[in-house]
N, C-alpha and C positions, 0 to 999 in steps of 0.2 A: 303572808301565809308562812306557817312554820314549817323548819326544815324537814320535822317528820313528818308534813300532812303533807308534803313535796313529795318524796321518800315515796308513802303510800297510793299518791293516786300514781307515780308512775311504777310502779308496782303492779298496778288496776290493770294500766293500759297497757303495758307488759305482757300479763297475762290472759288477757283479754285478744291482745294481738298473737301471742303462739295457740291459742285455743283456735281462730280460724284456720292458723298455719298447718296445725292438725290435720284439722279438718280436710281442710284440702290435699293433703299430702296423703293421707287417708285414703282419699277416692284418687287421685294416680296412682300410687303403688299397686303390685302387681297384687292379687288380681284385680282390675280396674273395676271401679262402683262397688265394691266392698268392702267394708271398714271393719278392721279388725275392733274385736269386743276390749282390747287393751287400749286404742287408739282412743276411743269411744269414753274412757276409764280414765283417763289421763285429761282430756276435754273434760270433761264435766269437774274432775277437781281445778282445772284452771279457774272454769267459770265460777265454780264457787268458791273459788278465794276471790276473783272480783265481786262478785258480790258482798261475802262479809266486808272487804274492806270499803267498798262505797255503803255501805251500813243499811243495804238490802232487810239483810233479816231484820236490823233493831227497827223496821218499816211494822213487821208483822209483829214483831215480838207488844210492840205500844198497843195493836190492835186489839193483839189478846186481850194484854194488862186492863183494856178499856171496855171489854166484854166482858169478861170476868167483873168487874167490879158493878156494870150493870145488871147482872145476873145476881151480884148478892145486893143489891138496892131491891131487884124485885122479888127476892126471895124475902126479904125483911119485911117488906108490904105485906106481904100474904101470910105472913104470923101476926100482923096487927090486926087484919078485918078478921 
């Protein structure tokens, strides 16, 4: 494995581990079971930077590309009949 795919998955897991850490530290701080809208804001851009780097999105992104091009297959049919 390359040094930068090394790099990035621990990066992943990195961010991925201070995202619960958040989380948690979230619900004890005062006041307790309330998570501030900043806390909240800070987690979700953890989790999506693990995400784009385990390549989450390029998941969705192929699906599109793969719809899209079955949509212009059947739009091509229906100009021939």
């Amino acid at each position: 494995m390359k040094t930068t795919v090394k790099i990035q998955y621990f990066i992943a897991v990195a961010a991925f581990i201070a995202a619960i850490g958040f989380g948690v530290a979230g619900f004890c701080t005062p006041p307790p079971g309330e998570v501030h809208d900043s806390v909240l804001y800070l987690i979700a851009q953890f989790l999506l930077l693990t995400a784009s780097i385990l390549g989450v999105g390029a998941m969705f992104a192929s699906q599109k590309m793969s719809i899209q091009k079955k949509l212009m297959k059947n739009e091509g049919k229906e100009e021939e009949v």
